[in-house]
C-alpha positions in Angstrom: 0.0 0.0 0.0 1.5 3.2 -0.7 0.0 6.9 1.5 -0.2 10.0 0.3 -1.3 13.4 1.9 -1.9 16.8 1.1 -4.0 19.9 2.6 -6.8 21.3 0.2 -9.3 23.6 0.9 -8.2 23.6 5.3 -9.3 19.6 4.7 -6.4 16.4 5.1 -6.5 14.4 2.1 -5.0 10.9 2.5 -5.1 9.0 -0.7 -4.3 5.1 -0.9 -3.1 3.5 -3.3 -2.9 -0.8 -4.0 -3.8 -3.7 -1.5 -4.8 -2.2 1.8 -3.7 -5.0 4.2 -2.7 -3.6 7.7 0.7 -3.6 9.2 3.5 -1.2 9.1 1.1 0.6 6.9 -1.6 0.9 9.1 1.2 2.2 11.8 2.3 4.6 9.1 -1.4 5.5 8.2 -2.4 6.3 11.4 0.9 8.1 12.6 0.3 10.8 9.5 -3.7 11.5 11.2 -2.1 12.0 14.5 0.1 14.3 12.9 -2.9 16.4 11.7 -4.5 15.9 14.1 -2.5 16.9 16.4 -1.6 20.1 14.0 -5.7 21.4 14.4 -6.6 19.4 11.4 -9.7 17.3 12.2 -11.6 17.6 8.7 -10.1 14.0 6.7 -11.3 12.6 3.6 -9.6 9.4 2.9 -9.3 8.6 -0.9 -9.4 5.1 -2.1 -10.1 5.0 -5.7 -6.9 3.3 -6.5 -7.5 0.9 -3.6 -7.0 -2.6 -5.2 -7.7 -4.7 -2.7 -8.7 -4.4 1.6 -9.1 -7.1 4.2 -10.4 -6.9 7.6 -7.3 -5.8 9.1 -7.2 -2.7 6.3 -11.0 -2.1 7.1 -10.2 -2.5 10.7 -7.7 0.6 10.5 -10.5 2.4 8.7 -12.5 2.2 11.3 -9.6 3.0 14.1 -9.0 6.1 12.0 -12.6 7.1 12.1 -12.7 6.3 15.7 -9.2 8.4 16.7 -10.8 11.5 14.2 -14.2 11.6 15.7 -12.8 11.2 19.5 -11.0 14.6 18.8 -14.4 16.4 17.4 -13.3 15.9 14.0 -15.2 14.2 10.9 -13.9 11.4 8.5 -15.0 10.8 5.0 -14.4 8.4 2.3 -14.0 9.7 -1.3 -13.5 7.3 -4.7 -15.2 4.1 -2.8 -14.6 1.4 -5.9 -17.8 -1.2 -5.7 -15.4 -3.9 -4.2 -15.0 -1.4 -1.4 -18.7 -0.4 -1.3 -19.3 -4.3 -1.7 -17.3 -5.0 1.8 -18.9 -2.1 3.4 -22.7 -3.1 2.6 -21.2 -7.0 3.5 -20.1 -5.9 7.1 -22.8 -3.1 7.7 -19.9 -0.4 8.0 -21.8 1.5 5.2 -24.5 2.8 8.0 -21.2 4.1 9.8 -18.8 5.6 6.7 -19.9 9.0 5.1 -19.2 8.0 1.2 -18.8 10.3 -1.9 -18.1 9.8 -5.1 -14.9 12.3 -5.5 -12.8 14.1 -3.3 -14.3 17.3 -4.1 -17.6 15.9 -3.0 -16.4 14.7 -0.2 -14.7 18.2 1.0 -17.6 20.4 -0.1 -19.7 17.8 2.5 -17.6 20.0 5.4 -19.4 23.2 4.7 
């Protein structure tokens, strides 16, 4: 899995990008939304359109990232779900929890 991150429009953008799988990934996933976090930021979109592949450990660190974001009053958002993505979220009934869009853009203008 490869991270990346950028600011736009006051909102943290972290895009994934291949098999989402857990690991030293999720440590390096989750140590970037401290960072922001920590930094004021609480409004994340997390981009997954080039998201090949996630198991349960992946989804599980989707869900810890939700968790850490909302416990500091900010809001998470997915952006470019792909329909295996959407598939595994209707499958575990994580779809009533996620806030979905269809672009980042969406996604961000969601925050106002």
């Amino acid at each position: 899995m490869k991270i990346s991150d950028e600011i736009k429009d006051n909102v943290v953008v972290i895009s994934l990008k291949g098999k989402v799988m857990g690991g030293p990934d999720a440590t390096m996933f989750h140590g970037k939304l401290h960072e922001y976090i920590s930094g004021g930021n609480k409004k994340v979109v997390v981009d997954l359109g080039k998201v090949e592949w996630m198991s349960s450990v992946g989804l599980g660190m989707l869900i810890s990232a939700l968790t850490t974001v909302k416990n500091n009053d900010g809001e998470l958002k997915l952006a470019n779900v792909t329909q295996t993505i959407q598939n595994l979220l209707t499958i575990t009934r994580l779809v009533t929890i996620f806030k979905t869009y269809d672009s980042v853009d969406e996604a961000i203008k969601a925050f106002e």
